[in-house]
Structure formats: structure tokens, C-alpha cells
C-alpha positions as CSV (number, residue, x, y, z in Angstrom):
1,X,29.2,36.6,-8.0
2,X,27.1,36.1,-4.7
3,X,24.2,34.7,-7.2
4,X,26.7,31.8,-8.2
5,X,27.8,31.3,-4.9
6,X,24.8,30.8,-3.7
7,X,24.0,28.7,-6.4
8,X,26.9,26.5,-6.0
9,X,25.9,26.1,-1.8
10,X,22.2,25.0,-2.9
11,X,23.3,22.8,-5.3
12,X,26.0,21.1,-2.8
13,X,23.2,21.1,0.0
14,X,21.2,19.3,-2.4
15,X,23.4,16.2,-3.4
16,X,24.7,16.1,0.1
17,X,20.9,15.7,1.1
18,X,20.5,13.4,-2.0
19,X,23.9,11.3,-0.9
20,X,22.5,10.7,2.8
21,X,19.2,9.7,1.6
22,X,20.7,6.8,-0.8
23,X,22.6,6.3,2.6
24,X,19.9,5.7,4.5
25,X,18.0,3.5,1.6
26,X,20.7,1.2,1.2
27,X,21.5,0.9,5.2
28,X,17.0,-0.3,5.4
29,X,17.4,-1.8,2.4
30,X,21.1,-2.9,1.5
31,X,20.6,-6.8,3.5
32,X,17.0,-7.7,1.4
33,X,19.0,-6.5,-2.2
34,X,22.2,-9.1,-1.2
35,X,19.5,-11.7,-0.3
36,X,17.4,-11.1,-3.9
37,X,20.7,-10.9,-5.5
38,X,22.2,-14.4,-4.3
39,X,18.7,-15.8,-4.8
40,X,17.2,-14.7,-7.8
41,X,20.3,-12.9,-9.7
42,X,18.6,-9.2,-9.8
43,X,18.2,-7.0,-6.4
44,X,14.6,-6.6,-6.7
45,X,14.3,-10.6,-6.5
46,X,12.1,-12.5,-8.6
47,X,9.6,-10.6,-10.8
48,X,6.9,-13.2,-9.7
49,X,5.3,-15.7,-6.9
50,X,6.8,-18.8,-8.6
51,X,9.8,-17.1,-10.4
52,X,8.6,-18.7,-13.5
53,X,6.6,-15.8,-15.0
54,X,3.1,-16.9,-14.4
55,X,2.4,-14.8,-11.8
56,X,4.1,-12.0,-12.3
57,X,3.8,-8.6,-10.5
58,X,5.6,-6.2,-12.6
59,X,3.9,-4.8,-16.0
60,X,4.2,-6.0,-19.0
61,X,4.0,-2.3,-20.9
62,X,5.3,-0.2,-18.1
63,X,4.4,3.5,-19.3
64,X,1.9,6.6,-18.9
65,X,-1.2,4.4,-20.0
66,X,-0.3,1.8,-17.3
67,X,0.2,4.1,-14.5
68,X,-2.4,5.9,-15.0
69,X,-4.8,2.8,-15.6
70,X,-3.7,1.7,-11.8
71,X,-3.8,4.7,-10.3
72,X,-7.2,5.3,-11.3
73,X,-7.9,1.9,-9.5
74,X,-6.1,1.8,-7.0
75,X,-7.5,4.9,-5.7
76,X,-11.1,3.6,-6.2
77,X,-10.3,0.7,-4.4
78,X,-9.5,2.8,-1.4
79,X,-13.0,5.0,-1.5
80,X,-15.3,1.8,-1.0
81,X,-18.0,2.3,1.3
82,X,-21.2,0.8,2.6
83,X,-23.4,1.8,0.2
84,X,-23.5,-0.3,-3.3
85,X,-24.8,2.4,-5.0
86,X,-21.9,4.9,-4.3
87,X,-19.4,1.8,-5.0
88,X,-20.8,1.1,-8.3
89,X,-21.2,5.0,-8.9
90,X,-16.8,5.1,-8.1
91,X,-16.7,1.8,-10.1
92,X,-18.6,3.3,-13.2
93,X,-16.9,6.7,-12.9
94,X,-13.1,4.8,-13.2
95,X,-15.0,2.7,-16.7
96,X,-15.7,5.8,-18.0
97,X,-12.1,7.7,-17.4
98,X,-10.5,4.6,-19.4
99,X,-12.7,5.3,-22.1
100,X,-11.8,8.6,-22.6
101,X,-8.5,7.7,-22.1
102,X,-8.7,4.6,-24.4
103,X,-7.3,2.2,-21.2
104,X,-9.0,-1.2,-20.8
105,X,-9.2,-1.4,-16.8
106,X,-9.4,-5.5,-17.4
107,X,-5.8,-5.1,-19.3
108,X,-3.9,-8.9,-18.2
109,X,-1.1,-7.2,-19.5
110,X,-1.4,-4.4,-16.1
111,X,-3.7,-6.6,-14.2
112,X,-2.6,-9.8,-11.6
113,X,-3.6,-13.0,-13.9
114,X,-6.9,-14.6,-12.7
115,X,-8.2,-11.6,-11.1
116,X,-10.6,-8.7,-12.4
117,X,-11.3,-5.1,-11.8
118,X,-14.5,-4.7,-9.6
119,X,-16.6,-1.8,-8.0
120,X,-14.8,-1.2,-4.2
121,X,-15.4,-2.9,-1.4
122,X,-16.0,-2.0,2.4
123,X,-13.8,-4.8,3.3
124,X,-12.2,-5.5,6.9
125,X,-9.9,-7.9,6.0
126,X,-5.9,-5.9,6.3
127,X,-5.2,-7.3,2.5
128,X,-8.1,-5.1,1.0
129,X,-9.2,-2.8,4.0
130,X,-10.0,0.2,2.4
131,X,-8.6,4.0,3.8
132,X,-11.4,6.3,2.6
133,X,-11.6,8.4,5.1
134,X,-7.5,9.1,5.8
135,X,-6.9,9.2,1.8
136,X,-10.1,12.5,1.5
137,X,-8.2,13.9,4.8
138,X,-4.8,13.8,3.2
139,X,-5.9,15.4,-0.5
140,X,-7.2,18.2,1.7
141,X,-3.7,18.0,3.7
142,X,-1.9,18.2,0.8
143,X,-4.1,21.1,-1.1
144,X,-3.2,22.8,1.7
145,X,0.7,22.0,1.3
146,X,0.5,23.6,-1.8
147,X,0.8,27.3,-0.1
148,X,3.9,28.6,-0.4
149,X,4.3,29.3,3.5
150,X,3.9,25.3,3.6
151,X,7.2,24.4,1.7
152,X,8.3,21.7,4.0
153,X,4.9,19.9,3.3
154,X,5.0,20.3,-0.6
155,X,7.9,18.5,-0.5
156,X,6.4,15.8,1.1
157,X,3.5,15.4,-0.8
158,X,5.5,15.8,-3.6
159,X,7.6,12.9,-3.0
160,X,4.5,10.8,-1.7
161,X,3.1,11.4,-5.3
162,X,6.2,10.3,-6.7
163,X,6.2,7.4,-4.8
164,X,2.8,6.6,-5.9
165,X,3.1,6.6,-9.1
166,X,6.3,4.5,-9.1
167,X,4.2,2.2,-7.2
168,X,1.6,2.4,-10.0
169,X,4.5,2.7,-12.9
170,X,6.1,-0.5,-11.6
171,X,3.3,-3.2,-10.3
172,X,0.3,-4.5,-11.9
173,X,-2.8,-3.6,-10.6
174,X,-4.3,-6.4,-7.5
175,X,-7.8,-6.4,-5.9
176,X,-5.4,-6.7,-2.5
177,X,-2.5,-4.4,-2.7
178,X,-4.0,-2.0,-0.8
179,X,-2.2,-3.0,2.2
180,X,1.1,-2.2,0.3
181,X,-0.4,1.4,0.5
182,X,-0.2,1.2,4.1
183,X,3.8,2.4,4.1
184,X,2.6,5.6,2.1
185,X,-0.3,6.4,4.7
186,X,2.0,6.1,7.1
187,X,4.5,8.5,6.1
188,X,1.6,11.3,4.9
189,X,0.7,11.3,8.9
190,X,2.7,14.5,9.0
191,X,1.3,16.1,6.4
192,X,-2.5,15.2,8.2
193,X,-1.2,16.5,11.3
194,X,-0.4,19.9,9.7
195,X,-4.0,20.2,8.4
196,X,-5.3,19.1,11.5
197,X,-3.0,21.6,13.7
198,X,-3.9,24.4,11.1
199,X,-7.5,23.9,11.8
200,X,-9.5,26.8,14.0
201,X,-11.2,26.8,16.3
202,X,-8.5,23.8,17.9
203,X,-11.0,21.4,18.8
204,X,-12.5,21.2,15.0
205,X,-9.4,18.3,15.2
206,X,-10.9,16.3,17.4
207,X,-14.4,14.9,16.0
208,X,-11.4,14.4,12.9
209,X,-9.6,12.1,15.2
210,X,-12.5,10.2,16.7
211,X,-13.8,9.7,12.9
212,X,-10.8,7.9,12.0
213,X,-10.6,5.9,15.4
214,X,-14.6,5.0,14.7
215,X,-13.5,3.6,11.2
216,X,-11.2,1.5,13.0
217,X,-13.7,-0.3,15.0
218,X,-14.3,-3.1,12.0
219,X,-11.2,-4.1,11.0
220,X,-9.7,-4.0,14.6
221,X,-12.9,-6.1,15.9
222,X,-14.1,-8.0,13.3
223,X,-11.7,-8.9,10.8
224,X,-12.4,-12.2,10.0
225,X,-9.0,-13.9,9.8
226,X,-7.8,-12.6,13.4
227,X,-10.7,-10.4,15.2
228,X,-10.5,-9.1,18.5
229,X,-13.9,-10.8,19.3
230,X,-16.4,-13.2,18.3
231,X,-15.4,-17.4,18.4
232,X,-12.1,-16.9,16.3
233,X,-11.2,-13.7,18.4
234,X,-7.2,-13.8,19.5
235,X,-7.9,-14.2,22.8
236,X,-10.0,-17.7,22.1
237,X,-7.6,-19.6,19.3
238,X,-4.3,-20.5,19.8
239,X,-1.2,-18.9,17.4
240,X,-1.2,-21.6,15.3
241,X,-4.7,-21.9,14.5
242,X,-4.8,-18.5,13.8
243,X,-2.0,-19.4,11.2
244,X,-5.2,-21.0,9.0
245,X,-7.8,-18.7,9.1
246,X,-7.1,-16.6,6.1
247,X,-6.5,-20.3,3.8
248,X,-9.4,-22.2,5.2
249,X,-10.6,-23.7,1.6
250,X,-7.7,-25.6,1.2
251,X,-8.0,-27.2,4.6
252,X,-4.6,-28.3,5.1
253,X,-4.1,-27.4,8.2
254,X,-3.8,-30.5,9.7
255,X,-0.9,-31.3,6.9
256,X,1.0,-28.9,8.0
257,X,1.1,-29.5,11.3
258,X,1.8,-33.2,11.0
259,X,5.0,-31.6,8.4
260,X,5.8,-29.7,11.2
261,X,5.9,-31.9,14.0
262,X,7.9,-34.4,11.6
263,X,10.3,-31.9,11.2
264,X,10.8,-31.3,14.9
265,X,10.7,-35.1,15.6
266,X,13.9,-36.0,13.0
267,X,16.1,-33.7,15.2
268,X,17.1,-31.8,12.1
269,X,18.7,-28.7,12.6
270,X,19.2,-26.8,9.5
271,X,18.3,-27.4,5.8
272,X,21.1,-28.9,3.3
């Protein structure tokens, strides 16, 4: 009897935790699904840049093969490094895990159309800036969630996993989705902090901590669409200059600023 009671209070707990997370998910999210719907007809919005199909984001053959197929490179992707030679050692080692696997990592029907599966890249640039460093902390973070005293934490990497390989499951694979990653970095921080606070002597965390601030330093200071310093730094060009930096080889800024001053010339208030 107190075995099915208890049974019967976990298993309320759990859809009452279950009910308040929905909750939550549709009060973030609940706005964006109403806008996709009256747009595009579906919640999730248009399956592709154009909403004709062309470029389309989801896969094509969503399955095990798929997911796997981007996880394997989307997890290269975020090891590049200075040196070629460990880039195309990462690059070869993914070739050769499809090939056992029977995966074709230049598959258009999991890949974004006109783009190709490379060795990794120690790029500075926040579409493709790679996290090596904060991805090796947080296997060891979660390897160390695995211990039964850290129950809280496997939960957490558990359902960063999940996440992950929705992520993978769902989207084809893009040489710049790694800054769609970003959101699941963000919310393993916890599970970092737990490895660093578990770490003895104490002040083993901090030569951590200035490693990651060090990696910073590039992107922060020299990313080359809005850096920090140097002739296009954000303290030398104006807002909407900056605007152009990322789409310079079309040069069309002028265009659009010329559309734009139109616009606010004519007086026009809203769009019919």
C-alpha cells in the first residue's frame, strides 16, 4: 500500500512538473506560434528562407542516420582550432565514422543546399565561432553528472542531450548554425559550474575561468563584421554602417539607404 502511494505522489509530481514546464514554453513561446500560424499556416512557420522549398531547413529523411550524420558534424564544427593539421585530423576522423556508418556527410538531402561539409574552422565571426574549449569542459561536467550523488545534474545533461539531438533530428546540417548552439551552452553553465565548484584544491577553477575569458579575446576584438578595435571597431562606424559589414559583396548599401530615406520622406506610417 505505501509502495502505491508513493507511486501515485511521484507520478503526480511528475505531470504537475511536466504541466508547468508546457506552461512556461507556451508563455516564451505562445506569441512567435500565433505569428507562424497567421503567417505561414503551421506554428513552426515556414520550413524555409523563401517559403518556397528551395531553401529549406528541415530534413528531408528525418531519422537515426540523419541525426547522427549532423551530430557528428556539428560537433566537429565546434572543435576547430588553429592548427590545420588537427582540423583536417577532426575532419577525416567524422569521413571515416560515416563510412562505417554508411552516411554520406555531403547528403543535400540533410545538408543546407549550396553548401558543403568542410574540416572546422577557428572562425571569429558569431555565425560560426567555434566553442571548443566550453563544449571539452562540459563532457567532463557532465561525466561527472553521471554519479549518482549528482542527480540534479543528470537531469540536466540529460535533457541538454535530448535537446541536441532534436536539434540534429529536426534541421539540416549548416557550416553556420553553430550560433543556434549558443542557447544550449548557455543553459549547460550550471552543469560547468558544478565541475568547476567540485574541483580541489579551489583555485584549480580559476586558470579554467581565465582560459575561457582568453578564448574570448578574438571574437570580442576582432570579429570582422563588428570588432571592438581596428578601422571598423564600434566605437569608429556608425550603427548603420555597421548594418553592412557582414553583406559587403553585394554592395548595396547605398540602396538601402536611399529605400530608406524614401520611406521616411513619403510620410508613410504603416504598411497596407
Amino acid at each position: 500500500m505505501a509502495l502505491c502511494l508513493w507511486q501515485r505522489s511521484s507520478l503526480h509530481s511528475a505531470v504537475r512538473l511536466l504541466g508547468a514546464l508546457a506552461l512556461g514554453v507556451l508563455l516564451l513561446n505562445g506569441p512567435q506560434y500565433w505569428r507562424n500560424l497567421q503567417l505561414s499556416g503551421s506554428p513552426l512557420g515556414y520550413d524555409s528562407a523563401q517559403g518556397d522549398g528551395f531553401f529549406r531547413w528541415r530534413n528531408e529523411r528525418p531519422g537515426w542516420k540523419s541525426t547522427v550524420s549532423n551530430a557528428l558534424r556539428h560537433l566537429s564544427e565546434q572543435l576547430g582550432a588553429r592548427s590545420p593539421g588537427w582540423n583536417q585530423a577532426v575532419y577525416r576522423a567524422v569521413l571515416r565514422a560515416h563510412a562505417a556508418l554508411g552516411l554520406d556527410p555531403q547528403d543535400p538531402g540533410t545538408t543546407w543546399r549550396w553548401s558543403r561539409y568542410d574540416a572546422p574552422l577557428n572562425a571569429n565571426h558569431e555565425a560560426n565561432a567555434n566553442n571548443r574549449w566550453h563544449l571539452l569542459l562540459l563532457v567532463a561536467a557532465i561525466a561527472l553528472a553521471a554519479f549518482p550523488q549528482r542527480r540534479a545534474g543528470c537531469f540536466t545533461a540529460a535533457g541538454l542531450a535530448a535537446a541536441f539531438l532534436l536539434f540534429c533530428f529536426y534541421l539540416k546540417w549548416q557550416p553556420f548554425l553553430a550560433r543556434l548552439e549558443l542557447p544550449l551552452f548557455v543553459l549547460a553553465a550550471p552543469l560547468a559550474g558544478m565541475l568547476l565548484e567540485s574541483l580541489r584544491p579551489a583555485w584549480l577553477a580559476l586558470p579554467v575561468c581565465l582560459l575561457l575569458l582568453a578564448n574570448a579575446r578574438l571574437p570580442l576584438l576582432e570579429n570582422w563584421t563588428r570588432p571592438l578595435r581596428g578601422p571598423h571597431s564600434l566605437w569608429v562606424e556608425t550603427r548603420d554602417e555597421a548594418y553592412f559589414n557582414d553583406m559587403g559583396q553585394w554592395n548595396n548599401r547605398a540602396s538601402y539607404l536611399q529605400a530608406v530615406g524614401l520611406t521616411a520622406r513619403s510620410g508613410a506610417t504603416a504598411w497596407a
